[in-house]
C-alpha positions in Angstrom: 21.3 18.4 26.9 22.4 19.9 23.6 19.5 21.1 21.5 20.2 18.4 18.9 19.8 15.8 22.0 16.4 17.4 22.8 15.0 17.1 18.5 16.0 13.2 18.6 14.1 12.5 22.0 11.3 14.6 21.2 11.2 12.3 17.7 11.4 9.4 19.4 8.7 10.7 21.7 6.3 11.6 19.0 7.1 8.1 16.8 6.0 6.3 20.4 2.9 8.3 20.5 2.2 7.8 16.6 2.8 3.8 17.5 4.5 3.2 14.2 2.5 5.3 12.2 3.1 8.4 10.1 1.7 11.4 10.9 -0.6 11.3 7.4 -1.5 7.7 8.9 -2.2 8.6 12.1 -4.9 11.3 10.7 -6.2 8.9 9.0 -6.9 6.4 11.6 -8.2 9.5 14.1 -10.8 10.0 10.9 -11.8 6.6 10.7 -11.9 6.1 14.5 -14.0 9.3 14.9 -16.6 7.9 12.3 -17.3 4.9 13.9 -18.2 6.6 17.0 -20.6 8.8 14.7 -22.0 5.9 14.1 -22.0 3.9 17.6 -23.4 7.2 19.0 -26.5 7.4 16.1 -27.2 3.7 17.4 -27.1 4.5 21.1 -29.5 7.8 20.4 -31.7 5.2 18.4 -32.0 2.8 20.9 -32.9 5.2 23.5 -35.5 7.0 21.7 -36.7 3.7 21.2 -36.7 3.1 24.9 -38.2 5.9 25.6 -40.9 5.7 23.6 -41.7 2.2 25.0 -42.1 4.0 28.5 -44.0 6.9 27.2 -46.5 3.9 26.2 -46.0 2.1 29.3 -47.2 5.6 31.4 -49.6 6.5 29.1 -51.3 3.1 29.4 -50.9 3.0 33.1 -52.5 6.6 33.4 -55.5 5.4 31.3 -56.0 2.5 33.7 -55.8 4.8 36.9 -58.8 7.4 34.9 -61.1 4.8 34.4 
C-alpha cells in the first residue's frame, strides 16, 4: 500500500471516529461532555452525603436507644 493509500484511509479513519465532526468540533463536544459529568458527579457526591448523613442519624439514634 503506497504511503498516499495509507494518509486517505487513515483520514477516513479519523473522520469515522470524529463522526462528522471537525476536530475544533469534536473538542468542543469532549468539553461540554466532560462538564456535564462535573456536574452529574457533584449531584451523585450530594446525594450520598445526604445519605449518609441520614444513616449517621439512623445509628446514632439506635445507639441512644440501646444506652438507655
Amino acid at each position: 500500500m503506497s504511503e498516499k493509500e495509507l494518509d486517505d484511509k487513515a483520514e477516513r479513519m479519523l473522520n469515522a471516529a470524529l463522526g462528522g465532526l471537525t476536530p475544533h468540533e469534536a473538542l468542543l463536544k469532549a468539553s461540554r461532555d466532560e462538564a456535564a459529568k462535573v456536574d452529574e458527579r457533584a449531584a451523585a457526591r450530594e446525594k450520598n452525603r445526604e445519605r449518609a448523613l441520614r444513616l449517621l442519624a439512623e445509628i446514632d439514634k439506635a445507639q441512644g436507644k440501646s444506652e438507655s
